[in-house]
C-alpha positions as CSV (number, residue, x, y, z in Angstrom):
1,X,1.6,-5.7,-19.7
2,X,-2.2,-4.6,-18.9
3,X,-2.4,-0.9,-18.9
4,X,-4.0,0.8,-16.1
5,X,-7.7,2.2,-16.1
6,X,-6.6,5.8,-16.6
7,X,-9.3,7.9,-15.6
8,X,-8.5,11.5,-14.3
9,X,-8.5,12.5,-10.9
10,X,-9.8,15.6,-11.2
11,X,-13.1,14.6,-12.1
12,X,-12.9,11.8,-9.1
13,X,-11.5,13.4,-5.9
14,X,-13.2,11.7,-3.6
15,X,-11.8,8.4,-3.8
16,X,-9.3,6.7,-0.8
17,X,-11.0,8.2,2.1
18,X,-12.6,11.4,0.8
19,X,-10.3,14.5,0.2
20,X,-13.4,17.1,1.3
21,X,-13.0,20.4,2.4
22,X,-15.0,19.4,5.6
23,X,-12.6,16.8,6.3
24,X,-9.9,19.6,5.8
25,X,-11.4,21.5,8.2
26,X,-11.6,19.0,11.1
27,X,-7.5,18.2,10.2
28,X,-7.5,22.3,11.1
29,X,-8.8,22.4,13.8
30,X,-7.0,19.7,14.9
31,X,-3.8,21.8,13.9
32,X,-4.4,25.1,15.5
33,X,-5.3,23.2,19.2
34,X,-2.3,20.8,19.3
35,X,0.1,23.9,18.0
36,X,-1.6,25.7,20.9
37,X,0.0,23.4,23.5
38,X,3.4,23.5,22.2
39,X,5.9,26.7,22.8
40,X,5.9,27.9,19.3
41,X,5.5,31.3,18.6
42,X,1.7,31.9,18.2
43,X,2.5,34.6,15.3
44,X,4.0,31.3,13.3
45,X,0.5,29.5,13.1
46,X,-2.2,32.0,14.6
47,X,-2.9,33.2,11.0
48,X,-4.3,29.6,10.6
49,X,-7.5,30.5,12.1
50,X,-8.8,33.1,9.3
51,X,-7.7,30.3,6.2
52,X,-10.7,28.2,4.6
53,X,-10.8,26.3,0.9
54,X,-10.9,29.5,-0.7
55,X,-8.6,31.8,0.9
56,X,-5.2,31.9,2.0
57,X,-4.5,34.5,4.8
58,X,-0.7,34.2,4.2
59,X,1.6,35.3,2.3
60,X,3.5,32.3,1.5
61,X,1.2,29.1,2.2
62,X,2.2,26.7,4.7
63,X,2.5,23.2,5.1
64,X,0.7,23.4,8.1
65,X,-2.2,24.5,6.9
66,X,-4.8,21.8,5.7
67,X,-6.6,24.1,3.0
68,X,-3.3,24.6,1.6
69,X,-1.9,21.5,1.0
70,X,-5.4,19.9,0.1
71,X,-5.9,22.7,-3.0
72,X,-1.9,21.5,-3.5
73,X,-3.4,18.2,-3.9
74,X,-6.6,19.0,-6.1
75,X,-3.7,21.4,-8.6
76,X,-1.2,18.4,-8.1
77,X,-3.3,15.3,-9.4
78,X,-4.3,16.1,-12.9
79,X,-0.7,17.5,-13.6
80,X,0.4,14.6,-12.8
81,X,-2.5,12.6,-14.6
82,X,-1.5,15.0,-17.4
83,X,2.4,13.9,-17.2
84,X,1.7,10.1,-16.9
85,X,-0.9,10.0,-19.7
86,X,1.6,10.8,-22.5
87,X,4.1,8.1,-21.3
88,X,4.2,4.4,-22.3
89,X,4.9,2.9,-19.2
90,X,5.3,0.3,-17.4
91,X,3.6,2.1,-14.5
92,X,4.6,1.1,-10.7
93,X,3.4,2.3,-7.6
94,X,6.4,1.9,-5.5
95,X,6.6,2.6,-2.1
96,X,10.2,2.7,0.0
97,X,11.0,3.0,4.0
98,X,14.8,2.2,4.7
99,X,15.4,1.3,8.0
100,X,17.7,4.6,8.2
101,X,14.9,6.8,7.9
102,X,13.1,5.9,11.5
103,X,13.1,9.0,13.8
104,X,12.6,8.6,17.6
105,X,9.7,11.0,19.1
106,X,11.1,14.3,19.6
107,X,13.8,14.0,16.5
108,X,11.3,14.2,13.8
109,X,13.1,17.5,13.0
110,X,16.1,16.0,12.0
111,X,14.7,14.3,9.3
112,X,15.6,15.4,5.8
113,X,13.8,16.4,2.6
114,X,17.3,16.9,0.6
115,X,18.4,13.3,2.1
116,X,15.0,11.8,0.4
117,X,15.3,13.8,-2.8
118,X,19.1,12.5,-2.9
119,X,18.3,8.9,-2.4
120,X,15.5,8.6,-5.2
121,X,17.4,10.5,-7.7
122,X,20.6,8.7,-7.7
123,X,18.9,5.4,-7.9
124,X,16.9,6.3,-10.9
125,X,20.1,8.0,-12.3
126,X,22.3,5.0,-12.1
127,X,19.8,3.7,-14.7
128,X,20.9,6.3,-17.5
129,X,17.2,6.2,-18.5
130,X,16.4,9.5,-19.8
131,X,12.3,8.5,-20.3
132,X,12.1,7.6,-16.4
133,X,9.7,9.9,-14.8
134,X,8.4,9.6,-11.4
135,X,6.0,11.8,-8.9
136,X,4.6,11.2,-5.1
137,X,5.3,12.2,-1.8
138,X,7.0,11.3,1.3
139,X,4.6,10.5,4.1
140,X,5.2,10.3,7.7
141,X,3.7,7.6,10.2
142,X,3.8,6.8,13.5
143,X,4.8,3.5,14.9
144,X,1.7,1.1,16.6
145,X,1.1,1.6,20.1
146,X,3.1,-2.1,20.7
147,X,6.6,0.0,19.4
148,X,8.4,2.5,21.2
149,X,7.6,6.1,20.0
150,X,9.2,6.8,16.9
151,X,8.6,7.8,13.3
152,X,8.4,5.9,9.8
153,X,9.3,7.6,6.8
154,X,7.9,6.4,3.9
155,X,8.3,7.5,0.2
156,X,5.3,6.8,-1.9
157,X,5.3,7.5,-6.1
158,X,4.3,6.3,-9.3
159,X,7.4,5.5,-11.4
160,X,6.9,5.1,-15.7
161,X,9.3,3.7,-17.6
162,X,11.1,0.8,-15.4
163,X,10.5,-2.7,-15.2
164,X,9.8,-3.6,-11.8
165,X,13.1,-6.0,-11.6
166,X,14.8,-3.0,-12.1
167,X,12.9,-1.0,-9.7
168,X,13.1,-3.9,-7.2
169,X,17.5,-3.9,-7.9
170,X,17.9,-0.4,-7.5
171,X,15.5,0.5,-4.6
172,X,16.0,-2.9,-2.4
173,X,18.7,-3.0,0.5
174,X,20.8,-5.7,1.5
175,X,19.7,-5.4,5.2
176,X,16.0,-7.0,5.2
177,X,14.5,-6.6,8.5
178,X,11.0,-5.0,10.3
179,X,11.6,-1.7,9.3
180,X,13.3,-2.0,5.9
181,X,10.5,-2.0,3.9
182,X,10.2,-1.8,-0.6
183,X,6.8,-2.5,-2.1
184,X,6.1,-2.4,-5.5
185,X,2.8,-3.0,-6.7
186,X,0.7,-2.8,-10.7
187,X,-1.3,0.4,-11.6
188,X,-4.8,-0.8,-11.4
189,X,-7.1,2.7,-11.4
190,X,-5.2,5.7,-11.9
191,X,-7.4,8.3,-10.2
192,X,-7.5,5.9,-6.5
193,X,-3.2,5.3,-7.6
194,X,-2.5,9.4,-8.0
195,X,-4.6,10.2,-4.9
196,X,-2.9,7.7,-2.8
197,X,0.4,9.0,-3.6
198,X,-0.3,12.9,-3.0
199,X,-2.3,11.9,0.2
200,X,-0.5,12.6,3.6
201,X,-3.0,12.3,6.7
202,X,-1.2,11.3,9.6
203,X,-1.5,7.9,10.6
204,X,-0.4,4.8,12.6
205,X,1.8,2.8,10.7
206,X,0.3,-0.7,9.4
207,X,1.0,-3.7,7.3
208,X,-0.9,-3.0,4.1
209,X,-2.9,-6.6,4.5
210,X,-4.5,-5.0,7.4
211,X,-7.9,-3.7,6.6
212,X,-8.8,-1.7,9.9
213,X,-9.3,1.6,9.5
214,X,-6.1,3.2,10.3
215,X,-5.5,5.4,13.8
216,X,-4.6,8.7,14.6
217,X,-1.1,9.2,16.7
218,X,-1.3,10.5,20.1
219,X,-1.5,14.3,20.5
220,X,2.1,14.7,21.5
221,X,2.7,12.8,18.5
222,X,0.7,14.8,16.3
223,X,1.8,18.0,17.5
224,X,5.5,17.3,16.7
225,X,4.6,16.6,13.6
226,X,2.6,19.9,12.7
227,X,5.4,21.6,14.2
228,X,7.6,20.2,11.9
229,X,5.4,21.4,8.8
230,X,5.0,25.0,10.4
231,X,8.7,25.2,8.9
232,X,7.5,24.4,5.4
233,X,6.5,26.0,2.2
234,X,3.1,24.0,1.0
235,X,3.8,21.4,-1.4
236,X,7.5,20.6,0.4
237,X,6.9,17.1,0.5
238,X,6.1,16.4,-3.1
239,X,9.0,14.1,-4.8
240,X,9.2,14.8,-8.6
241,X,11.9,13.0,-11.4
242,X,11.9,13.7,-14.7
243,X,10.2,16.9,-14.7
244,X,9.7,20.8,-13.5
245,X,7.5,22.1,-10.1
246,X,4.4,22.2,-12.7
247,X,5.1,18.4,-13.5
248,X,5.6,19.2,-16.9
249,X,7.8,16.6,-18.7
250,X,11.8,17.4,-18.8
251,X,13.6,16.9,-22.3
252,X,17.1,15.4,-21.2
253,X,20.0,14.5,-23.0
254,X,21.1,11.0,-23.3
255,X,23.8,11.0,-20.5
256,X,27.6,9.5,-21.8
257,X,29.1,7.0,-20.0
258,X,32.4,7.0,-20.1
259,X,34.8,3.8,-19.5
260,X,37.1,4.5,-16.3
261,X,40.9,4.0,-16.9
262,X,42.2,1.7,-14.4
263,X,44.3,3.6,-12.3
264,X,47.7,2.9,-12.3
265,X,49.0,1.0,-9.1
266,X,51.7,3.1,-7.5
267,X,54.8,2.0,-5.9
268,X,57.7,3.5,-4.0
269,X,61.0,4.1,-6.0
270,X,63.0,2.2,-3.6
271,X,61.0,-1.2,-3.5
272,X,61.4,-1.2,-7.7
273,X,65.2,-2.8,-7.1
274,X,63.0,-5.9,-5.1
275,X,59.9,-6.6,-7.6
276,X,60.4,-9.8,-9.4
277,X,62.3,-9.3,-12.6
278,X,64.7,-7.0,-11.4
279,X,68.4,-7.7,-10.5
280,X,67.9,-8.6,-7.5
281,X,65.6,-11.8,-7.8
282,X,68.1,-12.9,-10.9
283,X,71.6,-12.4,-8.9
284,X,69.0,-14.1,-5.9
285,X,68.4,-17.4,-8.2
286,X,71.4,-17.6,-9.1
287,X,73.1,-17.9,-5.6
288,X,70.4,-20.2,-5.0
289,X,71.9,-22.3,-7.6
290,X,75.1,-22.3,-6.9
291,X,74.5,-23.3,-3.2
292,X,72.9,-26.5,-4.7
293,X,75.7,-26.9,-6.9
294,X,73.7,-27.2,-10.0
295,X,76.5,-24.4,-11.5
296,X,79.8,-25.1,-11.8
């Protein structure tokens, strides 16, 4: 298989859109006016205003806050350069949006980190693969204009050390339809691949063939959806396998599989005098017999 360019991000953060820290500031300002129409607490995000690419106001950054999860970005992407570099491969960029993910406006609350976490690692565990390493992010979109309100859930890594079959077996559902979505694709560049996957502007939903440049949500949308971040720590929606919260590979034990027992069918005490073999059946036949007269 054809290895990826591999050159690092952190000498090309720029690429996919340009991740400036003017372009931070306009997301921002963006934040702080649509929280200021909602009826959240203004001493949850009004500490927003003094941040810039240098300085964090807070005590514990926010995923709110643009600056923060943009120098979360710039510390993420050569870790994770870092991480890859030393493994073998095959490289995949996969991307995955079950059906069961879709919130409706107003519910995006009630979507789950823990449940996202839980999916990707049991998949990648059922593989007993101890050199499978994975990192990303889960990134939320909004639904085009033509849908009814709702969000898409999407979670976007780079996997090393799975054949895409595999990855295709263990990530694919059995329910195909609109918004059960698994895309798999080559490693081409790897500065443009790790930037895609730490990225998370929020946009409209679109088919990757589509080349326009994508939307903005509404603002009711887009306040819903900084509201949701107000409740978490910077760097919340980063999805890691295979290693720490520095992305520093994780030296795991092969795992043992142990062969199940088949358990033993149980039956009640007083149906044993009926199973075939027993008494019963024999004295049976043999009345059977005799009513033919094929016993004396």
């Amino acid at each position: 298989m054809k290895q990826p360019k591999k050159s690092n991000p952190s000498a090309d953060r720029d690429v996919d859109g340009g991740d400036t820290a003017g372009k931070a500031a306009e997301l921002q300002l963006d934040v702080l006016r649509r929280l200021a129409s909602t009826s959240v607490n203004a001493f949850q995000w009004v500490g927003l205003k003094n941040c810039s690419p240098t300085k964090c106001v807070r005590a514990r950054c926010n995923a709110a806050c643009a600056f923060g999860t943009r120098n979360h970005r710039l510390k993420a992407a050569p870790a994770a350069f870092r991480l890859l570099e030393k493994h073998d491969g095959p490289f995949f960029e996969v991307c995955v949006s079950p059906d069961v993910w879709l919130r409706k406006a107003g519910d995006l609350h009630k979507a789950s980190m823990l449940a996202v976490r839980q999916l990707n690692r049991r998949a990648l565990d059922s593989l007993y693969n101890t050199n499978v390493v994975a990192v990303g992010s889960l990134k939320v979109s909004a639904l085009p204009e033509l849908l009814p309100d709702a969000w898409r859930l999407e979670m976007h890594q780079i996997v090393a050390g799975i054949e895409r079959e595999t990855l295709e077996r263990i990530f694919t559902n059995s329910t195909k339809n609109l918004y059960n979505v698994v895309r798999i694709d080559p490693i081409e560049n790897w500065a443009e691949a790790v930037t895609r996957v730490f990225r998370q502007d929020l946009r409209v939903w679109q088919y990757q063939s589509d080349t326009q440049e994508p939307k903005q949500p509404k603002k009711s949308m887009r306040a819903e959806y900084y509201r949701w971040l107000l409740g978490m720590g910077c760097g919340a929606l980063t999805i890691r396998y295979g290693c720490d919260r520095h992305l520093n590979e994780l030296k795991k034990q092969p795992r043992t599989i142990k062969p199940k027992a088949p358990k033993r069918r149980r039956s009640s005490p007083w149906l044993e005098q009926f199973q075939f073999g027993s008494e019963y059946w024999e004295n049976r036949n043999l009345e059977k017999d005799r009513s033919r007269d094929r016993l004396g």
